[in-house]
VMD Tcl script that draws the C-alpha trace (Angstrom):
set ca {
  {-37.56 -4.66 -2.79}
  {-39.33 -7.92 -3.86}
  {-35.83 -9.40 -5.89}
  {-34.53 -8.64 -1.55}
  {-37.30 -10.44 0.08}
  {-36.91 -13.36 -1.96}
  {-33.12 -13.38 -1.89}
  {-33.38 -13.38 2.06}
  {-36.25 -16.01 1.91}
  {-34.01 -18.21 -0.58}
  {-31.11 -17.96 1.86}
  {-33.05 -18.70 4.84}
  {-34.20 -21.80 3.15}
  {-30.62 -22.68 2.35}
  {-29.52 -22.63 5.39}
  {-32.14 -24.33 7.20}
  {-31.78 -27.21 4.39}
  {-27.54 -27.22 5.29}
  {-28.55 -27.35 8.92}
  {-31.10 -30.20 8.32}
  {-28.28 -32.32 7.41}
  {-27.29 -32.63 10.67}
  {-29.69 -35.18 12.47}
  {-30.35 -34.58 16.27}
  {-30.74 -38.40 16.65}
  {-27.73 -40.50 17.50}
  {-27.51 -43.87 15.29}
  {-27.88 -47.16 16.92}
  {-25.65 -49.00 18.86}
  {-25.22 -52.65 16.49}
  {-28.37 -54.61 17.74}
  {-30.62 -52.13 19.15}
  {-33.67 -51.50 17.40}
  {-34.39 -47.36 16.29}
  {-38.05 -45.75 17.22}
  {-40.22 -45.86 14.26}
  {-40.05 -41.86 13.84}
  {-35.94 -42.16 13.73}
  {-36.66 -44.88 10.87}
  {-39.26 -43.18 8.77}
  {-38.15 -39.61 9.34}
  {-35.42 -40.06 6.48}
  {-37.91 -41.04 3.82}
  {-40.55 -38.35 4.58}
  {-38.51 -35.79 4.37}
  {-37.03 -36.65 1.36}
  {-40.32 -37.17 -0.25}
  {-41.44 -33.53 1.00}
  {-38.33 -31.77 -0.21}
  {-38.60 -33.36 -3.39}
  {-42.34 -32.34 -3.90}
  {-41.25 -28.76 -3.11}
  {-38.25 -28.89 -5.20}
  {-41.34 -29.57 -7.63}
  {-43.31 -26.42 -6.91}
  {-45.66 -29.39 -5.07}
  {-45.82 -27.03 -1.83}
  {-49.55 -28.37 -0.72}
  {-47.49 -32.14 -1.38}
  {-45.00 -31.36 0.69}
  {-47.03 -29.87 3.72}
  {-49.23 -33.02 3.59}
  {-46.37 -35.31 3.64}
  {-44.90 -33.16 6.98}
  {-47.94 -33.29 8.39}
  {-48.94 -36.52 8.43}
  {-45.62 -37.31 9.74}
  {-45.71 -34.81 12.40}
  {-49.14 -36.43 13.88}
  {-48.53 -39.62 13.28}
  {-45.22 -39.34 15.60}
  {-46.41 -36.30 18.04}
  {-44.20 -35.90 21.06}
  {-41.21 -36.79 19.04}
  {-37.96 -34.74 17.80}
  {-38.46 -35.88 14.19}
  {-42.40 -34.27 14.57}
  {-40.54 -30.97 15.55}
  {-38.19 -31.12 12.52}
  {-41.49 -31.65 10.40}
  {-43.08 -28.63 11.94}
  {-40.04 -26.69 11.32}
  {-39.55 -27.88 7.66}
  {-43.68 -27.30 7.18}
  {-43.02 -23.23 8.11}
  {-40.12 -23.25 6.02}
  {-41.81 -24.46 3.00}
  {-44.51 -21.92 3.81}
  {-42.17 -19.00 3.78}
  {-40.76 -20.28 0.22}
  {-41.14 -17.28 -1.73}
  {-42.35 -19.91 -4.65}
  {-45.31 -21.01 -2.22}
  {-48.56 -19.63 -3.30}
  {-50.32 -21.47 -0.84}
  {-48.10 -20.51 1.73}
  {-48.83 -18.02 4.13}
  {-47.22 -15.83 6.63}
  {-49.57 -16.12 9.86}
  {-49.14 -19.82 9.00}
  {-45.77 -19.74 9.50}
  {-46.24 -17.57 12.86}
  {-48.59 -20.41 14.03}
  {-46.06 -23.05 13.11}
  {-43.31 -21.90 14.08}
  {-45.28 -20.63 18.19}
  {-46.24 -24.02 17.97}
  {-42.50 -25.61 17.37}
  {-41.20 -22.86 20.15}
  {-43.84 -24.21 22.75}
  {-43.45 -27.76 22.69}
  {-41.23 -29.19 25.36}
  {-38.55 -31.08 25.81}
  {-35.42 -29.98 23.69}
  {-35.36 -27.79 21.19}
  {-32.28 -28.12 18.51}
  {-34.07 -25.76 16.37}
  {-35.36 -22.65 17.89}
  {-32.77 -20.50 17.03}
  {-33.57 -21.11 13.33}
  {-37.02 -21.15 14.25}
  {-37.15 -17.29 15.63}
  {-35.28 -16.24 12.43}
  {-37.73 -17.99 10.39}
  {-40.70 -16.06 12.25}
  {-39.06 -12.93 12.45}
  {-38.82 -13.10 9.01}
  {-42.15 -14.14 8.20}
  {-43.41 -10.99 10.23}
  {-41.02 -8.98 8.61}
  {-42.88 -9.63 5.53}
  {-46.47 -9.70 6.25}
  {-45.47 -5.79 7.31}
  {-44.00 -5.49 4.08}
  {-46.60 -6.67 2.63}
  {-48.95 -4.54 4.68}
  {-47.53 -1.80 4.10}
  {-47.01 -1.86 0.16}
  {-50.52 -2.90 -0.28}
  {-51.70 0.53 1.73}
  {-49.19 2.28 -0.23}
  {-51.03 0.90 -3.71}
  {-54.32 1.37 -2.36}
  {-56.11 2.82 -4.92}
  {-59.21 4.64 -4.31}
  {-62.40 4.16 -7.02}
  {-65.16 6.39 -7.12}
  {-68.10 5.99 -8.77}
  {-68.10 8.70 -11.37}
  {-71.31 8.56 -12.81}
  {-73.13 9.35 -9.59}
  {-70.81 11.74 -8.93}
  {-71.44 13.85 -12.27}
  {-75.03 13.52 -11.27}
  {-74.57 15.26 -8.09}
  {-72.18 17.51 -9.35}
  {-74.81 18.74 -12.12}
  {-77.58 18.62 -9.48}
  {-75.62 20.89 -7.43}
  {-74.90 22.99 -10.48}
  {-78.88 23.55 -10.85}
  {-79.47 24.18 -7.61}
  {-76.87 27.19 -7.53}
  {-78.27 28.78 -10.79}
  {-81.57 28.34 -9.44}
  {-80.20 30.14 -6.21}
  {-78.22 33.00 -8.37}
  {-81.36 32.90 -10.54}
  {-83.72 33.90 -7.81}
  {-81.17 36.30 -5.76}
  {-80.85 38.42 -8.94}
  {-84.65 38.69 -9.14}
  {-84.57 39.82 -5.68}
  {-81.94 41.91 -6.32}
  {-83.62 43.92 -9.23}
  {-86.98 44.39 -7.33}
  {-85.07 45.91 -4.83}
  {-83.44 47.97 -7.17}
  {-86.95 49.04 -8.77}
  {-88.24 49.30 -4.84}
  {-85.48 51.73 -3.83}
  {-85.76 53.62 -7.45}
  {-89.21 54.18 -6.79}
  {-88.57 55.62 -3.59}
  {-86.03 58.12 -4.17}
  {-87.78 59.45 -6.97}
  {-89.78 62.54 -6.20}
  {-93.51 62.10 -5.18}
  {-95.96 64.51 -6.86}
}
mol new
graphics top color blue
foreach p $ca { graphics top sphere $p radius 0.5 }
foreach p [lrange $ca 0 end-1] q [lrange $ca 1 end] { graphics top cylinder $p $q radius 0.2 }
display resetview
């Protein structure tokens, strides 16, 4: 089950990196001048995927980030947020998380303006759901239950005393009423 979830995690992330290739941006007439988040956008993302390519996950969100809020409002800060879930969902990412992917990802879904990404981006959450319930639902199934076993022999062996106490007493009670009706259906004098 785990070799499936990361084989459908790895794919996901392959096909979101073959779709990054294609840039939403136009390129520049000759002479015109491109917004600073259409010129630095190339670099950052380079520099994040090769961090994660590196297992430097924490690198690579820092890198997106600062990107992302340093050119808010812009559709090169949406790709960020959308490569930032991504990288989160990497089965590889132990500091990735699947309710920050959720956030992410609502986040990238809300913003306005276009969106060349949101049908990726509802794949990507759906499968980040998808596998917090897995998750979920494999940790209740190896829930495993520890009892404290010395206080439990104690109150097993207390209760133990307290029944041959009981059965101790009820057979005394028992054999004076044995002696009490004995004594009574004998023959009186």
């Amino acid at each position: 089950m785990r070799r499936g979830l990361r084989a459908a995690a790895i794919s996901l992330a392959t096909a979101g990196a073959a779709a990054g290739g294609a840039c939403v941006n136009p390129t520049p007439r000759i002479g015109e001048q491109r917004p600073a988040a259409q010129q630095h956008w190339p670099a950052a993302l380079s520099a994040a995927q090769r961090a994660a390519d590196e297992g430097r996950y924490v690198d690579a969100d820092r890198e997106l980030a600062l990107f992302s809020k340093l050119h808010a409002g812009t559709p090169e800060a949406q790709e960020s947020v959308f490569w930032r879930a991504l990288y989160k969902l990497d089965p590889r990412n132990g500091a990735g998380g699947t309710s920050d992917v959720v956030t992410l990802v609502d986040t990238l879904l809300l913003a306005r303006g276009a969106q060349p990404r949101r049908a990726e981006a509802v794949v990507v959450r759906r499968t980040a759901l998808l596998l917090d319930s897995l998750r979920h639902e494999a940790a209740e199934r190896d829930t495993v239950i520890v009892r404290d076993t010395a206080h439990s022999v104690a109150r097993e062996r207390e209760l133990e005393d307290q029944i041959k106490t009981l059965q101790d007493s009820l057979n005394a009670t028992l054999a004076e009423l044995e002696r009490i009706r004995k004594r009574l259906a004998a023959p009186r004098p």
